[in-house]
KEBA-708967 format. One record per atom (N, C-alpha, C): residue in three letters; x, y, z. Coordinates in steps of 0.2 Angstrom, whole numbers, plus 2048, in hexadecimal, padded with zeros to 3 digits. Example, Ala and Ser with C-alpha at 12.3 -4.5 7.8 and 13.67 -1.06 7.14 Angstrom:
2
ALA8427E4827
ALA83E7EA827
ALA8427F0827
SER8407F5823
SER8447FB824
SER840800827
//
This chain:
187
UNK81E822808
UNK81D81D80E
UNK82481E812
UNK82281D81A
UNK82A82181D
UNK82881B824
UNK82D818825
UNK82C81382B
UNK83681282C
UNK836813835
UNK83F815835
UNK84080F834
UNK84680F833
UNK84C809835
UNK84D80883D
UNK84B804841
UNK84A804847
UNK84F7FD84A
UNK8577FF84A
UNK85B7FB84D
UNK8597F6851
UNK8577FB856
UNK8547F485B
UNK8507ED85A
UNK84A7F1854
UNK8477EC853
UNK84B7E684F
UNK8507EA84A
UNK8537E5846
UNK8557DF84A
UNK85B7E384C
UNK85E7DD851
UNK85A7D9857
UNK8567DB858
UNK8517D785E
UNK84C7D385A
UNK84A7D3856
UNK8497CD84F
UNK84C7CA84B
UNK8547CD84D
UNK8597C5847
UNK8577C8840
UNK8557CE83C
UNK8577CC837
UNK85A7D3835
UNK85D7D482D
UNK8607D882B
UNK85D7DE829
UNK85F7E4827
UNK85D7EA826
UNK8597EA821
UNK85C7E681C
UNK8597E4815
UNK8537E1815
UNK8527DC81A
UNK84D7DA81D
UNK8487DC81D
UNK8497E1823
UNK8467E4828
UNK8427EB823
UNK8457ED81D
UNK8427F1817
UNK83B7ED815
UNK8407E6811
UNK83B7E380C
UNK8347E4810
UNK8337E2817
UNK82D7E1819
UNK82B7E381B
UNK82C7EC81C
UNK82A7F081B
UNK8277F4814
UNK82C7F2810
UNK8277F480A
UNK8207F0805
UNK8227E880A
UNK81F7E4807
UNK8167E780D
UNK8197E9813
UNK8117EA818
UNK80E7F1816
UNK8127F5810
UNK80E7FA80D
UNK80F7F9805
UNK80F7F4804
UNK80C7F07FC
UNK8117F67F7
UNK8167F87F8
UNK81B7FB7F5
UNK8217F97EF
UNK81C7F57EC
UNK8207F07E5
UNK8257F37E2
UNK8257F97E0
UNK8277FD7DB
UNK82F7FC7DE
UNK82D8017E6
UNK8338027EA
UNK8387FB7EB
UNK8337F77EC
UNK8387F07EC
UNK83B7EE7E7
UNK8397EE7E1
UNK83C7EF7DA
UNK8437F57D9
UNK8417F87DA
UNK8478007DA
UNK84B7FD7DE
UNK84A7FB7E4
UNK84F7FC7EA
UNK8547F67E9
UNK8507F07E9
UNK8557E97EA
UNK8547E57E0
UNK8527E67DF
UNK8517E57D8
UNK84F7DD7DA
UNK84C7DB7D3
UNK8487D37D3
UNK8497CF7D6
UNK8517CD7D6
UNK8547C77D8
UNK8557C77E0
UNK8597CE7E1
UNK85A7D17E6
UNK8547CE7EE
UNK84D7D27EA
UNK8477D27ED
UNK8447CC7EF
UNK8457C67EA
UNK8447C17EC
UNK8477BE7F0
UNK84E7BE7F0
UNK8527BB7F6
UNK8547BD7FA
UNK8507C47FE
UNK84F7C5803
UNK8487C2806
UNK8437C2802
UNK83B7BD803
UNK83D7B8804
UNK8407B4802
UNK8427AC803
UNK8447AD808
UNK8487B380B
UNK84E7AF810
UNK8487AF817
UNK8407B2816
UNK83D7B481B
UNK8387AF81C
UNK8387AD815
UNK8337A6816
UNK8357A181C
UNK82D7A081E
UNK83079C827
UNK82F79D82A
UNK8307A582A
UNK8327AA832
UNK82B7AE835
UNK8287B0837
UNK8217B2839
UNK81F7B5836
UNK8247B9832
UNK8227C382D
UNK8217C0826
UNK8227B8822
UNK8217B781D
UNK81D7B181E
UNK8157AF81A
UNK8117AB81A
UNK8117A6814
UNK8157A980F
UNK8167A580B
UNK81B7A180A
UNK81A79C803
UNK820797804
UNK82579D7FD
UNK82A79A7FB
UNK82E79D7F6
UNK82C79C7F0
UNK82B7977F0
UNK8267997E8
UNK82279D7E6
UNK81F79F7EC
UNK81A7A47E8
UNK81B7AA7E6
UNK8197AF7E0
UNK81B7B47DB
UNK81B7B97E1
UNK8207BF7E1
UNK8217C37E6
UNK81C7C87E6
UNK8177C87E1
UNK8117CE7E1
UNK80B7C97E5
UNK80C7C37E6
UNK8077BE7EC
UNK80A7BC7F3
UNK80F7BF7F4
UNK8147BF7FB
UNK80E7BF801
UNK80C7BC804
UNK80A7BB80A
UNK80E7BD812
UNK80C7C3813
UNK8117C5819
UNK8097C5821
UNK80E7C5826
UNK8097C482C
UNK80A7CB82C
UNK8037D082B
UNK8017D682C
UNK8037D8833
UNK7FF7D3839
UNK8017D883E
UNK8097D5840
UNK80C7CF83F
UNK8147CF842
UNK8177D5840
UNK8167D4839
UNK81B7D9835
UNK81A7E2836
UNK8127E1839
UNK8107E983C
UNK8137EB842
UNK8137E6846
UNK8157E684D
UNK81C7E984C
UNK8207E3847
UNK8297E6846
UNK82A7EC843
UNK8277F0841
UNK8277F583D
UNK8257FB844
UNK8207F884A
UNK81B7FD84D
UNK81780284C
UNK8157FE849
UNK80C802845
UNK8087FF84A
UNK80380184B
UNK7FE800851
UNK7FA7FD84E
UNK7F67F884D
UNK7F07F484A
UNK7EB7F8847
UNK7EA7FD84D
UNK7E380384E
UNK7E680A84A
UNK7EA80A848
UNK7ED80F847
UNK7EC81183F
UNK7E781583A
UNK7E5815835
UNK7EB81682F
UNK7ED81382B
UNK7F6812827
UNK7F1816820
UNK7F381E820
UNK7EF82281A
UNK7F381E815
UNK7F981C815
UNK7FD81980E
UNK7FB81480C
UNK7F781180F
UNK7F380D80D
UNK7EE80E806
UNK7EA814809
UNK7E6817805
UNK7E681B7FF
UNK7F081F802
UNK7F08247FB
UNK7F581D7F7
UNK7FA8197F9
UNK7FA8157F5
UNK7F58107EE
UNK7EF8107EE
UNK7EA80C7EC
UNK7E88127E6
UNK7EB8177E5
UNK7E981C7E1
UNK7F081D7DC
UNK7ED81F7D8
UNK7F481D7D2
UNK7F88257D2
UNK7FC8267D1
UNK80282B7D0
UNK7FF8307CD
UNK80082C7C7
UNK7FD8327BF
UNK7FB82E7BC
UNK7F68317B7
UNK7F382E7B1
UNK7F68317AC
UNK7F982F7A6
UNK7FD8327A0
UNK8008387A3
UNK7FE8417A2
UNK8048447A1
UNK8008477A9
UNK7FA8457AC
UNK7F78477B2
UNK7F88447B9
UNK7FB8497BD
UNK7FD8457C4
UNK7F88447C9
UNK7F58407CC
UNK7F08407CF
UNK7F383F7D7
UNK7F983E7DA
UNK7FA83F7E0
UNK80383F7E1
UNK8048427E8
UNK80C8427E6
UNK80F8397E6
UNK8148397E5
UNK8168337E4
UNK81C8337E9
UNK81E8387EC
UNK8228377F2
UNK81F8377FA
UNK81E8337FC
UNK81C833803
UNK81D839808
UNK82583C806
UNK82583F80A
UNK824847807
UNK822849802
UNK822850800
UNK81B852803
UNK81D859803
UNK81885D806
UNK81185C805
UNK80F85A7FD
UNK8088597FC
UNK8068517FF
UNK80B84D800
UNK809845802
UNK80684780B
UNK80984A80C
UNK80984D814
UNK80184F815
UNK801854811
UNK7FB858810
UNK7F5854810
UNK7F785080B
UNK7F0849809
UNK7EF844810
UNK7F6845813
UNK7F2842819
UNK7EF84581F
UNK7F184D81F
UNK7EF84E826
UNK7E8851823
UNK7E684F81D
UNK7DE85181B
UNK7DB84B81B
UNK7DD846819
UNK7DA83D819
UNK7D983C821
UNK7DE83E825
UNK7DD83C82B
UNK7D7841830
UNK7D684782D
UNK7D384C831
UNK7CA84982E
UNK7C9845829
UNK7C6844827
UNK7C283B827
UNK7C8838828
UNK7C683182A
UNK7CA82F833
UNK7C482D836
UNK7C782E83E
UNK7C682683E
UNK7C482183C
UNK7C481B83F
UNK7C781683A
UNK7C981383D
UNK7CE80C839
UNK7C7807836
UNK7C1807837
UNK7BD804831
UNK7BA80B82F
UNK7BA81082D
UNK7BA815829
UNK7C0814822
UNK7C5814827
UNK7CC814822
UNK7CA80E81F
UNK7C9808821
UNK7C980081E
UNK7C4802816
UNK7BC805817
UNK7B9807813
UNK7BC80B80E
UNK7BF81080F
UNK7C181780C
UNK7C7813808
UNK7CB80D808
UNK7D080A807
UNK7CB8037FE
UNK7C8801803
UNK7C37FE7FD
UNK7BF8027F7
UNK7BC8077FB
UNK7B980B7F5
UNK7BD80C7F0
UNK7C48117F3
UNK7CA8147EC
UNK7CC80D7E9
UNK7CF8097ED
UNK7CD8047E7
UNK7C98017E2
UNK7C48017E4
UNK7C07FE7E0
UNK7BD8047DC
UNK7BE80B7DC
UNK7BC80E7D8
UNK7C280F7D3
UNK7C880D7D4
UNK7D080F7CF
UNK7CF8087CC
UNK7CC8017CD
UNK7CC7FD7CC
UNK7C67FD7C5
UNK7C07FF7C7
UNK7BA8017C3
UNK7BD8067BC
UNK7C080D7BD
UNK7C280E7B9
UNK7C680D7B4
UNK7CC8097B6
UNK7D08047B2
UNK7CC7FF7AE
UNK7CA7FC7B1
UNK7C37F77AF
UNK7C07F97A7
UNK7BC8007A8
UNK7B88037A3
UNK7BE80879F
UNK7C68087A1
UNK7C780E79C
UNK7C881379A
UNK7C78157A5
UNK7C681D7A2
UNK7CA81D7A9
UNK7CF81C7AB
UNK7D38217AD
UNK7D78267AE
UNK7D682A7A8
UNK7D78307A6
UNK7D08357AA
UNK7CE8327AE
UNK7C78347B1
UNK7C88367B8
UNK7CC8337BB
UNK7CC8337C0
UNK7CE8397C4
UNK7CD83B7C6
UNK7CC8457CC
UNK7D48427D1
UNK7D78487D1
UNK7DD84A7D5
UNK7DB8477DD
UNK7E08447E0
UNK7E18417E6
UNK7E08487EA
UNK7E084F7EA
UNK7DD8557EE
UNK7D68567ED
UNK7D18527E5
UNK7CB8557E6
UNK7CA84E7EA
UNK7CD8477E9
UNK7CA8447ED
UNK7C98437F6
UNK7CF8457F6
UNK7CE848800
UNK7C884D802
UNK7C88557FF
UNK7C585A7FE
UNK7BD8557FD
UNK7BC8517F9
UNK7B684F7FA
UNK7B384B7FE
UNK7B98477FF
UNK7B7841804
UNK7B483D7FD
UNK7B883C7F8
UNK7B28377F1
UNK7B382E7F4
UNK7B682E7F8
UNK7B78277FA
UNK7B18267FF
UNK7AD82A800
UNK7A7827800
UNK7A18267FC
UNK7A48297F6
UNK79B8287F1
UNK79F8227EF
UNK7A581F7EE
UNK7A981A7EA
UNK7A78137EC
UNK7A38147F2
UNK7A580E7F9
UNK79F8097F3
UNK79980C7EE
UNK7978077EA
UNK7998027E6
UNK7A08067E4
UNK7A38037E0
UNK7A57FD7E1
UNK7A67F97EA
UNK7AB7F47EB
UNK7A67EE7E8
UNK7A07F07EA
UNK79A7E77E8
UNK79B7E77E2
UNK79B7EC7DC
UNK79B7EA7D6
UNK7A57EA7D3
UNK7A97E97D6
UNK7AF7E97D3
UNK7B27E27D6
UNK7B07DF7DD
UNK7B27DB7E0
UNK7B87D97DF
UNK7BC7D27DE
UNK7C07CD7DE
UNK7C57CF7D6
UNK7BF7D37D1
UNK7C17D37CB
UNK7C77D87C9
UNK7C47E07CF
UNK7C87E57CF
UNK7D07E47D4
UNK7D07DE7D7
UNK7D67DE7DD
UNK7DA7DD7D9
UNK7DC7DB7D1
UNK7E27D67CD
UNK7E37DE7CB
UNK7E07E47C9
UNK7E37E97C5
UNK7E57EE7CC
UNK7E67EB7D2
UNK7EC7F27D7
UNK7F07EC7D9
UNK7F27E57D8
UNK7F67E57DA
UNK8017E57D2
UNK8067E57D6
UNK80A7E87D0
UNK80F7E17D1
UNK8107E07CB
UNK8167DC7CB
UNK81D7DD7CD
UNK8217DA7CE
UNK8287DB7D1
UNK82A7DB7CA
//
């Protein structure tokens, strides 16, 4: 995932750098990084200090893997475009590796993360495409969790190469609400 440090916006919204991360890693569901970067405590007293402000919807109580942020405020401050299709969305929702088996890079910026998009992209042209193609991998990495076998799952290049996020797109009516608790990650 790669969104700049954009001074201007910092300062023309009042808040800090450290800020201005979290909410960005929180509007690309980024738990791991938030953990690595600002550690627990760290993490959350930067989300408290937001509770209130437009870019945070929840109160501070709530667990930091249930943080409620305004999508498009916090889109807007970052400038991503509404309409604008976020593949990291998409290749985020797909797991790493399985045991000793990598199924996608895990650095946003390396040359294969690149690759995976400029194929996802040449291949999904509309923002409710993308919205689909985003539910399918879900609820298919979600299904085979569920059942056991994701030692199963095909490499993040066959699944672009195929386009499988649409034979998956079954998979959302039968995994529903049940498969949303196994993609999201604790702090």
């Amino acid at each position: 995932m790669k969104f700049l440090l954009d001074t201007a916006r910092i300062t023309a919204r009042k808040i800090t750098p450290d800020q201005y991360i979290l909410l960005g890693l929180l509007y690309h569901k980024e738990y791991n990084v938030i953990k690595k970067l600002f550690g627990k405590t760290k993490a959350l007293e930067l989300r408290n200090s937001l509770v209130g402000t437009k870019y945070i919807l929840s109160n501070d109580k709530t667990l930091f893997k249930e943080t409620i942020i305004s999508n498009a405020n916090v889109g807007k401050m970052l400038g991503i475009r509404s309409d604008k299709i976020n593949f990291w969305q998409f290749y985020n929702a797909y797991p790493i590796r399985h045991g000793n088996r990598v199924l996608r890079a895990a650095n946003s910026d390396s040359q294969l993360a690149m690759k995976h998009e400029k194929k996802y992209l040449s291949k999904v042209k509309t923002k409710t495409d993308h919205e689909r193609a985003v539910k399918a991998i879900e609820a298919f990495v979600a299904k085979q969790r569920i059942s056991g076998k994701l030692q199963y799952l095909p490499a993040m290049e066959t699944v672009l190469n195929n386009a499988l996020w649409e034979q998956w797109e079954g998979f959302i009516e039968t995994i529903g609400e049940e498969g949303a608790d196994w993609n999201s990650t604790n702090i």
